[in-house]
C-alpha positions as semicolon CSV with decimal commas, in nm:
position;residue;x (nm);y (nm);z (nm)
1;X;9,561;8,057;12,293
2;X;9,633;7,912;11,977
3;X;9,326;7,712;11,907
4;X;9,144;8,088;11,943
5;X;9,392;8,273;11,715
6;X;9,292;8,020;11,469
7;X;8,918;8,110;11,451
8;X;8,922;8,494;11,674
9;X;9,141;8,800;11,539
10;X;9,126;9,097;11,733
11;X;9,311;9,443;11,553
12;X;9,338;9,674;11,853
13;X;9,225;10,050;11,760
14;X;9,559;10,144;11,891
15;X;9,848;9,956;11,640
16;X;10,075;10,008;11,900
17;X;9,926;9,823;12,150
18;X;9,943;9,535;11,936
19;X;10,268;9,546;11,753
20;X;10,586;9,422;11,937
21;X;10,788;9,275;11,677
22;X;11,216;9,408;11,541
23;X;11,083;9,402;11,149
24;X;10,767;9,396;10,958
25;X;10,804;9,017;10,894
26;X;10,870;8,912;11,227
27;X;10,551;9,102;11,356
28;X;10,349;8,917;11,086
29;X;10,504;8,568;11,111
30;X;10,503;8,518;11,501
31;X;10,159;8,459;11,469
32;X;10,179;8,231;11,191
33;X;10,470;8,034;11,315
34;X;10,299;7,958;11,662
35;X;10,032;7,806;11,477
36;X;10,263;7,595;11,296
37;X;10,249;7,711;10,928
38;X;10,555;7,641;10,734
39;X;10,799;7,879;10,594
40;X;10,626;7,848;10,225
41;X;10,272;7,911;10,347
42;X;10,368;8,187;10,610
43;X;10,545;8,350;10,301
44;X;10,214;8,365;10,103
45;X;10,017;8,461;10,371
46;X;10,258;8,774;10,449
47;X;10,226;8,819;10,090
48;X;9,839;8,822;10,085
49;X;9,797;9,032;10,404
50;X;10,057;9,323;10,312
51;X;9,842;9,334;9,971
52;X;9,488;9,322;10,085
53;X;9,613;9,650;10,318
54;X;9,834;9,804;10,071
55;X;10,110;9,789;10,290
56;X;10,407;9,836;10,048
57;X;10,735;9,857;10,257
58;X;11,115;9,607;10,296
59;X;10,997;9,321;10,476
60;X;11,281;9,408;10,749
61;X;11,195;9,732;10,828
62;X;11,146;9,795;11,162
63;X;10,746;9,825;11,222
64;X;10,823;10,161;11,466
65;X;10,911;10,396;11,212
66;X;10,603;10,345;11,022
67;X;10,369;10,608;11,043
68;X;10,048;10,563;11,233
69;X;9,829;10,497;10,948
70;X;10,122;10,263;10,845
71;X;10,125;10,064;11,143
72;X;9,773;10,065;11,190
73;X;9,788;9,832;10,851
74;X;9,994;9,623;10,961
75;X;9,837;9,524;11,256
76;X;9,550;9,457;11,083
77;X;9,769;9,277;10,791
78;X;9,865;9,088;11,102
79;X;9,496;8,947;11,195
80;X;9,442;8,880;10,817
81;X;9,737;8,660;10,783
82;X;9,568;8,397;10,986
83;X;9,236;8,414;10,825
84;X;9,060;8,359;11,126
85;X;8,687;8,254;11,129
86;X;8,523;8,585;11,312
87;X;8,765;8,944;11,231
88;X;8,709;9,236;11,542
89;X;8,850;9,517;11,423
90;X;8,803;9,832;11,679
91;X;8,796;10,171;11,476
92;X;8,958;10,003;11,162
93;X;8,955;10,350;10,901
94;X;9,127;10,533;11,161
95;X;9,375;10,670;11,036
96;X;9,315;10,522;10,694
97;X;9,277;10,803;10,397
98;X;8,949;10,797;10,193
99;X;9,100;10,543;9,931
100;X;9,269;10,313;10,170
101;X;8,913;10,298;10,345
102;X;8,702;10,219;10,019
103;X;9,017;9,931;9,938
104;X;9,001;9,816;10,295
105;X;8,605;9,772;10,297
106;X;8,642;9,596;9,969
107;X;8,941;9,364;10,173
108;X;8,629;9,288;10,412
109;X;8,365;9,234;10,147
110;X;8,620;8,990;10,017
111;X;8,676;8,792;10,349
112;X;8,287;8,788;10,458
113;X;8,270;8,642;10,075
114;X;8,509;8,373;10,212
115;X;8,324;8,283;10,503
116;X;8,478;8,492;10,753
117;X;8,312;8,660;10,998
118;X;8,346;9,032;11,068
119;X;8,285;9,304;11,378
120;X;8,340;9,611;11,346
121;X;8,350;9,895;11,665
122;X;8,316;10,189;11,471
123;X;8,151;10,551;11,451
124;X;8,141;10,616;11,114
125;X;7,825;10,562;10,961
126;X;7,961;10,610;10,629
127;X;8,137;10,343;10,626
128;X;7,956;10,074;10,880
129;X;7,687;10,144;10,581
130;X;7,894;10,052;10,299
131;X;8,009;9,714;10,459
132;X;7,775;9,596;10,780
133;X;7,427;9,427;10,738
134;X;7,314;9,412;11,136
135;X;7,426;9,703;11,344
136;X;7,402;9,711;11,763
137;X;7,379;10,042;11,841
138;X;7,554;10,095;12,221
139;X;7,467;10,364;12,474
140;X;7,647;10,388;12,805
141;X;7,806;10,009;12,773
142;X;7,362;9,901;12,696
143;X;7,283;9,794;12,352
144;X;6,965;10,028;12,306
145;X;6,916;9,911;11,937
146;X;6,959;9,583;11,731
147;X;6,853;9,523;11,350
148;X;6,919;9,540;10,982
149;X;7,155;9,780;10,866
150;X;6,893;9,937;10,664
151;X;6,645;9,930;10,918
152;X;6,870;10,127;11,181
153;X;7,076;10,393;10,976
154;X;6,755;10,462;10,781
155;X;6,548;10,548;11,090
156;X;6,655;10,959;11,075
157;X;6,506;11,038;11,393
158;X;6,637;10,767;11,593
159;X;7,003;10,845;11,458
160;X;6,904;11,189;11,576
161;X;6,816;11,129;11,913
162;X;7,098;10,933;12,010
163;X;7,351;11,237;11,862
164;X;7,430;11,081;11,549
165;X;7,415;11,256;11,153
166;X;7,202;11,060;10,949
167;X;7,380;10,929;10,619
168;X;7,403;11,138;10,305
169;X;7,221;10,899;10,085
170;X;6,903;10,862;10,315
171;X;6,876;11,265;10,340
172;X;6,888;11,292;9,925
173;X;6,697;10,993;9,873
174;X;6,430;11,125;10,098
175;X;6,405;11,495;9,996
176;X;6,440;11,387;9,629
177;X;6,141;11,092;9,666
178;X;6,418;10,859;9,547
179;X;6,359;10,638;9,869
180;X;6,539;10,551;10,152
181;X;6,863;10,465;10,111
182;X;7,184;10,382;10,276
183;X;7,403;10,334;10,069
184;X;7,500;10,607;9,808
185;X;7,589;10,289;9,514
186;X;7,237;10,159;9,578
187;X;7,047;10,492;9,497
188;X;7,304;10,595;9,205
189;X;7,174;10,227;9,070
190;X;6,777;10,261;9,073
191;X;6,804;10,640;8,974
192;X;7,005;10,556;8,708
193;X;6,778;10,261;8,625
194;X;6,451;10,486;8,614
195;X;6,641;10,711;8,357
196;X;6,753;10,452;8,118
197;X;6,403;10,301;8,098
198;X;6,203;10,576;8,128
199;X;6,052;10,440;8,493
200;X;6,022;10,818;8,611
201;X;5,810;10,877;8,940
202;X;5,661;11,217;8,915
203;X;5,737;11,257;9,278
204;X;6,090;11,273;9,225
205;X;6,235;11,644;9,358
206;X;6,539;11,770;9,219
207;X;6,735;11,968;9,537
C-alpha cells in the first residue's frame, strides 16, 4: 500500500522482478505519482535517484535493454526516489563493478546520514563491513548470531566455522599487531597515525 511505500522500500535482488515499466521514467515515476508527488518534485526526485546510482541513460529508454547491472540501478534508483524511512535492499553490489559499489555504499552512508534506515541481505563481507554497524548472521532460515559489526566480522573463528573468509583487514591487522580491524580505512588511519607521531608499538610485524 501506499502509506508503506512511503516509509518501506524493498529493491528485489532480481531487477527484473521488479521493473515493469515502457521507459526509464515511467518505471521511476509510477511510484512517485501514486503517492501523489507533483510533476516538479517527481522530476527532482528522478533526478536525485538516477545520480546517487550513476544511472546515466535518455529518460525514455526502454528499461529492458539495459544491461543487468543497468537495470539492477534502476530498480534501486526506483526505491530511492521515494526516500522511504527503512531501505531493504537484497544482494545490492550484484552486479555492480568495484567503483559503482564503493559510490553506492557512499549513496547509503548518505541516506542513513539522513535518517533513513537501511537492510541489507548480503554475502559479501567486504562490503557489509564498510557500511553495516549490527549484523544477524542467518543459518538454515535461524539467526545463530546478533551484534556489532565489529564484534561479529572480527570474531575469525566464528566466521570460520560457519564457512565464511574472514576480512582482509582483520587478518593484517592481526598478524601485523596492528589490532583488529574491519575495516581496511580504519587501520590505514591509526597506522598511519603511529607513523606521523612516532606512537610505534614494538609489537608491530611487518608480513
Amino acid at each position: 500500500t501506499s502509506k508503506i511505500a512511503r516509509h518501506v522500500g524493498y529493491v528485489f535482488q532480481n531487477p527484473d522482478s521488479q521493473i515493469f515499466a515502457a521507459t526509464i521514467y515511467d518505471e521511476i515515476a509510477s511510484g512517485l505519482k501514486k503517492l501523489g508527488y507533483s510533476n516538479e518534485e517527481i522530476a527532482g526526485r528522478i533526478e536525485y535517484a538516477l545520480k546517487a546510482v550513476d544511472l546515466k541513460k535518455p529518460l525514455t529508454l526502454s528499461p529492458h535493454i539495459l544491461s543487468f547491472g543497468e537495470r539492477h540501478r534502476l530498480a534501486i534508483a526506483t526505491v530511492l526516489a521515494i526516500k522511504p524511512d527503512i531501505i531493504i535492499l537484497d544482494e545490492p553490489f550484484a552486479g555492480i563493478d568495484y567503483r559503482r559499489s564503493l559510490q553506492m555504499l557512499q549513496t547509503l552512508r548518505k541516506l542513513v546520514e539522513e535518517g533513513h534506515s537501511i537492510v541489507l541481505i548480503a554475502h559479501d563481507l567486504q562490503l557489509i563491513g564498510e557500511v553495516a554497524d549490527r549484523v544477524v548472521v542467518m543459518k538454515q532460515g535461524s539467526i545463530i548470531r546478533d551484534g556489532d559489526v565489529e564484534e561479529i566480522l572480527g570474531d575469525i573463528g566464528f566466521l570460520e566455522e560457519n564457512g565464511y573468509t574472514p576480512l582482509q583487514a582483520t587478518l593484517v591487522g592481526i598478524r601485523t599487531g596492528l589490532g583488529r580491524y574491519v575495516r581496511v580505512e580504519d587501520m590505514a588511519r591509526d597506522l598511519s597515525r603511529r607513523i606521523k607521531y612516532g606512537n610505534h608499538n614494538e609489537n608491530i610485524k611487518l608480513l
